[in-house]
N, C-alpha and C positions, 0 to 999 in steps of 0.2 A: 567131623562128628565129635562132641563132648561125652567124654569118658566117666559116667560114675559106679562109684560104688558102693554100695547099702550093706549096712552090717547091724544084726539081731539077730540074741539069742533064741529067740518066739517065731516059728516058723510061720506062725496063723499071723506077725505082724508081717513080715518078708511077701508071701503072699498077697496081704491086701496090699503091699508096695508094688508088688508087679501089679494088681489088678487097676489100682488107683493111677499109676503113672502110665499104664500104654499107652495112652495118646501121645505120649512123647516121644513114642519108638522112634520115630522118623527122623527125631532129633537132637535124641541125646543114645550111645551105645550104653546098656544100664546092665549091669551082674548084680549079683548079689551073693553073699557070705554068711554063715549059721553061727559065725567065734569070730575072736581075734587071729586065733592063728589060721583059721583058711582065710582070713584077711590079706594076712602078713602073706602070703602063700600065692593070692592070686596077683598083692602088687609088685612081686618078686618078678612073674611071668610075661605080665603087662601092664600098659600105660594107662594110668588115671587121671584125669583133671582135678578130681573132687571127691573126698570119701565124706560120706553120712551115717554116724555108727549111734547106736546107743551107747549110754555110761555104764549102766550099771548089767554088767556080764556074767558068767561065771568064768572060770580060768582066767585067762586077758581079759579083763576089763577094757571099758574104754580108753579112760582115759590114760594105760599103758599101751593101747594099741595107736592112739593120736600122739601118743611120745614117739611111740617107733617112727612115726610116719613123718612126723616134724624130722626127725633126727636123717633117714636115710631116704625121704620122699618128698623132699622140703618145699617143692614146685605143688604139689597137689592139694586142695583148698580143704579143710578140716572142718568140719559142719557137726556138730554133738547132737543130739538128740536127749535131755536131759526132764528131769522131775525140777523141782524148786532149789535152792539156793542154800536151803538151810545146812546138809548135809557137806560133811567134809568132802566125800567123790567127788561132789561139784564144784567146791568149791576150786581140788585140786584141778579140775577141764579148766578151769578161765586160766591157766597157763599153757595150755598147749591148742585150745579150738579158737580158731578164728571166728564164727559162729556158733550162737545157739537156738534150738529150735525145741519147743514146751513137749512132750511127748504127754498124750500121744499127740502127734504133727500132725495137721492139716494139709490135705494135698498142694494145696494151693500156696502156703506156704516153703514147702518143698522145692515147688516148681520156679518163684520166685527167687529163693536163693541161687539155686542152680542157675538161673536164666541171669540172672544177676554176673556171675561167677562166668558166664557165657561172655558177655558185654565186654565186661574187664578184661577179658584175652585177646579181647581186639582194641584194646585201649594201650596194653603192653605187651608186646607180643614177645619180647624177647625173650627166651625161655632161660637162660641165668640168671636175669635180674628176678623173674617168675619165683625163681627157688630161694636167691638170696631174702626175699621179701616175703618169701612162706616161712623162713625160718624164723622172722623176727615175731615175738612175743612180748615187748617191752621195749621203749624206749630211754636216750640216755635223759638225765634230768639232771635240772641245776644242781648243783651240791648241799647249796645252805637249804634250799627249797625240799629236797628229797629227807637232808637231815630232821626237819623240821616236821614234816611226816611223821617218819619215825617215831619221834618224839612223843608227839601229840597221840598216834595211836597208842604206844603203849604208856601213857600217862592214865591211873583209872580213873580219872578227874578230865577226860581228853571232850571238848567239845566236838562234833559231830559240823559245828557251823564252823568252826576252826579248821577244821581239816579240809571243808570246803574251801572254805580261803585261798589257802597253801597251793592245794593242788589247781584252783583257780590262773595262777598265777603263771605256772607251768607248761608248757606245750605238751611234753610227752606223758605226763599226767593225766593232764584233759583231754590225752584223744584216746588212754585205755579208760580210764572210765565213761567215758559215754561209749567206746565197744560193748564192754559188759552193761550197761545199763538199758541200751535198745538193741539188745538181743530179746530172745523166750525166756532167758535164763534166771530172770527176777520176775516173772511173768509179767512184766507191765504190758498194757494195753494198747499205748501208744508210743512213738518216737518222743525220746527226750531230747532237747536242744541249750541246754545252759548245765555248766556243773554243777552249781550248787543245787539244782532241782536233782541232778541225775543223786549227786551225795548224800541230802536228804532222805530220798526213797532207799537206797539202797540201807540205810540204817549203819549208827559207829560200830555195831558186834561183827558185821558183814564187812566193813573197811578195815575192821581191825587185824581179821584172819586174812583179807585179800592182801593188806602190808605186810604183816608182820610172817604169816605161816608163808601162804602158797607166793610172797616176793614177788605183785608186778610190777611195782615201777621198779625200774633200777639206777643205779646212780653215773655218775658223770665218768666217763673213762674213755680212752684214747681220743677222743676228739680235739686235742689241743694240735696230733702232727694234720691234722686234717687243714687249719687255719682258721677254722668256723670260731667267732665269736658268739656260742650258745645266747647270753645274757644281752647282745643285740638283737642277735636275733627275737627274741622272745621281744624286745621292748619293738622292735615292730610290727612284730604280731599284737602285740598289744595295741598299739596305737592306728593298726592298720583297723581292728576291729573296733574298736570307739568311732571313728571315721564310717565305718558301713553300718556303723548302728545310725550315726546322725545321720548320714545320705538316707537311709530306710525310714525314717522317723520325718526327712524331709518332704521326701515322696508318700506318706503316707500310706505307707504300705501296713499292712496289718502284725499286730504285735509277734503273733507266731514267728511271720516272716524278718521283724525284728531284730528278735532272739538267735534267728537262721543267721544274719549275719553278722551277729557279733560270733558264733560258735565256725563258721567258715572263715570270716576275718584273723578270726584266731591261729586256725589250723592250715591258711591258705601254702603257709613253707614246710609245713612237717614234709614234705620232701625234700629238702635242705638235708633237714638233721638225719633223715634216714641213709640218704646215700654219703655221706660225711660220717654217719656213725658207720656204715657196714662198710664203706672203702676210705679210710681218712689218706692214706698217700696220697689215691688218686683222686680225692677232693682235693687236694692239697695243689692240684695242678690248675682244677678250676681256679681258685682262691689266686692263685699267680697269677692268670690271665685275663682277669674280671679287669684290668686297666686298657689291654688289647683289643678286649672284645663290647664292641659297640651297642650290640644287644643286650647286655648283660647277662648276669648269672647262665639264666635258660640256654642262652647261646652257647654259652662255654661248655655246659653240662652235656648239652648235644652234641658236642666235640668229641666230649671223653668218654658221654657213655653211651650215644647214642640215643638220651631220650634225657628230657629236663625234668627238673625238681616236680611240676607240677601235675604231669601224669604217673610220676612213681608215688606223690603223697595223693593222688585221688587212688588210683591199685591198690595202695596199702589201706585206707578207707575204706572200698569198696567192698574187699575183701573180708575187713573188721566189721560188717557188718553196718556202716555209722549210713545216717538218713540219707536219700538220694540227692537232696538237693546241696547238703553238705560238700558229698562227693564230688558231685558237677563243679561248684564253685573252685573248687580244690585243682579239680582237672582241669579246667577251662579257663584259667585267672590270668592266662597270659593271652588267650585268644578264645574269645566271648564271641567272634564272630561262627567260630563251626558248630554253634548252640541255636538249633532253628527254634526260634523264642522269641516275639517281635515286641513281648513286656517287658516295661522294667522289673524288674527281679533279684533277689538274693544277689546271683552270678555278678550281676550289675553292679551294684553297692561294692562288692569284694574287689571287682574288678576295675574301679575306678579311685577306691578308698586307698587299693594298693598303690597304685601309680602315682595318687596325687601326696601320700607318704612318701613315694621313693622322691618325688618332686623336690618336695619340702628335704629332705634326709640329703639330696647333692645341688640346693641349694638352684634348680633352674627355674627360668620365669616359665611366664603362660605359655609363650609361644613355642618351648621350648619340651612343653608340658604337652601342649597338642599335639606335636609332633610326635609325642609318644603310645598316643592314643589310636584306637580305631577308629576312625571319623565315620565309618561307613554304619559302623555297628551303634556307634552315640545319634548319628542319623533315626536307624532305626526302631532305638528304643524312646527316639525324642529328647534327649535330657544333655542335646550337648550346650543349650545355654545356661546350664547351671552349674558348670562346671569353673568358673570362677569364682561361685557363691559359694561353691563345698571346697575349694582352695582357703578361702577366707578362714571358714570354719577350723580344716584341719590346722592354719598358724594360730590360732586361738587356740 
């Protein structure tokens, strides 16, 4: 059973929450709370998967009730309930909510995140890494790239397509703003899939206080004892995603889908830097044994920590809110086959972009390539004889 809890100060909203959600009794255990502090109070007593609070309270507010909850609940998934962007409360939530939702909320919406948030438990079930991975708010960012930031935002001359750039360039950058961008939280309409659209919308006054005031990207720190080459990293996310754009652009898939996977291509290792940044010793053991272990990285990772880079960076996704298809590519990029899906697809492109980077990156031929591959899953989405043609492409 999935543990939530609802928090508003409007008893007439609490209410329509019980009234609007009973269909769900059967499958989620749901309370509900009048403040922050009979919040604080019931998840003192008992276990929560997920709190849904409003922001703006009187006494605890939200978003010092979503700090308590980061800080001493760090496993439980933090879901806002918020007005628009303009205002400082909110802007101060995009540091501590993993989601947001436009109040007033749609049931349906509601139900989504949570069932979402459902999914994901069974995705990671380890309940430390759960917590280690509620905690995170910010990821680490290259130095010159984060300084440069900086910069640029509080420059009064700062372009707005400049800062897109920067953060373009970025991993841990590019995957907190498209969090806050395809949230409620800027009330857009629809899912954004490329930064520069997401940086755009969001406008430079709104980037400037999310840099400069409420600090979410943060800068580069302890990840040298970890062994992680950040600035490789990044350059194969990079080139992994040019590589899933032209497979997708090959296959003519449709430009949305495109766009999906240069922004999955991108984001395919942020579980790298996540468990590298929250555990650098014990990354540091991976990093040792990437020469012993035949399956690479994922192998090793499942060693030390009982689950690989690529279902902790789809968890951490999942959780942030970012599109489902992102997420999947993210989760599923070492193994495409437990995806019942008989299209070519996004997953696809990421999934074959990566491989034939790492191909290229240690230097093996075709054969050596195929063997690296699903043969059964290239079967079934048809596309395994082109899989020399997008070799070509990536040594171009």
């Amino acid at each position: 059973m999935f543990n939530a809890l609802f928090v508003d100060d409007e008893i007439n909203v609490l209410n329509g929450l019980k009234r609007s959600l009973r269909t769900m009794k059967d499958n989620w255990n749901m309370q509900f709370a009048n403040s922050g502090e009979e919040a604080i109070a019931m998840l003192e007593d008992n276990h929560f998967d997920a709190i849904v609070s409003d922001i703006r309270m009187p006494g605890m507010d939200g978003v010092e009730l979503l700090s308590r909850v980061q800080k001493n609940f760090p496993g439980v998934i933090r879901i806002a309930l918020s007005g628009h962007a303009e205002t400082e409360l909110e802007l101060e939530c995009a540091r501590v909510a993993h989601q947001f939702l436009a109040k007033p909320a749609e049931v349906e919406q509601i139900q989504t995140a949570i069932n979402r948030s459902v999914t994901l438990r069974s995705i990671l079930s380890d309940k430390t890494l759960q917590s280690a991975l509620g905690s995170v708010v910010a990821l680490p960012s290259i130095p010159g790239l984060y300084q440069r930031v900086l910069k640029e935002a509080a420059d009064p001359e700062g372009s707005i397509m400049n800062v897109a750039d920067i953060i373009s360039e970025d991993l841990a950058m590019s995957t907190k703003i498209l969090q806050l961008v395809n949230s409620a939280f800027f009330g857009l309409s629809s899912h954004v899939d490329t930064v520069k659209q997401a940086t755009g919308l969001l406008g430079l006054e709104i980037i400037k206080s999310l840099v400069l005031s409420q600090k979410i990207f943060s800068a580069y720190e302890g990840l040298k004892s970890s062994g992680l080459n950040l600035e490789r990293l990044m350059q194969h996310s990079t080139k992994t995603a040019l590589l899933a754009r032209s497979i997708a652009q090959f296959e003519e898939l449709p430009a949305r889908q495109c766009d999906q996977a240069v922004m999955a291509g991108m984001l395919h290792d942020v579980g790298v830097l996540v468990l590298a940044n929250l555990y650098p010793e014990r990354y540091a053991k991976v990093s040792a044994n990437l020469d012993s272990i035949e399956a690479g990285p994922g192998m090793a990772e499942i060693e030390e920590f009982g689950v690989s880079h690529a279902h902790v960076g789809g968890y951490l996704l999942g959780i942030w809110g970012l599109p489902d298809v992102i997420v999947e590519s993210v989760c599923f990029h070492h193994s495409p086959g437990l995806v019942a899906d008989n299209n070519f697809s996004v997953l696809g492109c990421v999934y074959i972009a990566n491989n034939i980077i790492n191909a290229c990156e240690l230097d093996l031929n075709d054969d050596q390539l195929m063997e690296q591959l699903d043969s059964d899953y290239l079967e079934r989405i048809a596309c395994k004889s082109n899989i020399s043609d997008w070799r070509r492409m990536a040594e171009e």
